[in-house]
C-alpha positions, 0 to 999 in steps of 0.5 A: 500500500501507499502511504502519504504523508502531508505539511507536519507529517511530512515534515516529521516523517522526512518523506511525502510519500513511500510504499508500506506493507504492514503486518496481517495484525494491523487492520484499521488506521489507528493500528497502521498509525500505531505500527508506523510510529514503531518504526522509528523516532522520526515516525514516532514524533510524527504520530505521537498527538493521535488526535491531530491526525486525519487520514484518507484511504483511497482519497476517501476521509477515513476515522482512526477506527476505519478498517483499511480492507484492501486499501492501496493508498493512505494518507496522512495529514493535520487536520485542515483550516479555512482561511 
């Protein structure tokens, strides 16, 4: 699957985007966030404020507790502001 990461995720991240294949036990956006900040330090300070992220799978805006089915593209991003 594509992952996508947008403004301060990328930032923290250090890439906009990359390919992932997360493990069988990881089943819905929160468990993909939970195993991504395992990865390493960057992607835990990326991740580390659950409540500010916002995701979209397949371009489709998706809750924390959304199952990621057979997704091939998620994104990741703070959440939006008018202006």
């Amino acid at each position: 699957m594509k992952a996508l990461y947008f403004a301060s995720i990328r930032e923290r991240v250090g890439r906009g985007e990359e390919e992932i294949t997360p493990p069988a036990t990881v089943g819905t956006v929160a468990e993909l966030i939970a195993w991504l900040a395992e990865k390493d330090e960057a992607y835990a300070h990326a991740f580390a404020d659950r409540k500010t992220i916002r995701a979209a799978i397949d371009r489709r805006h998706a809750r924390l507790d959304a199952p990621l089915g057979s997704a091939r593209e998620i994104a990741f991003f703070p959440p939006m502001t008018g202006g």
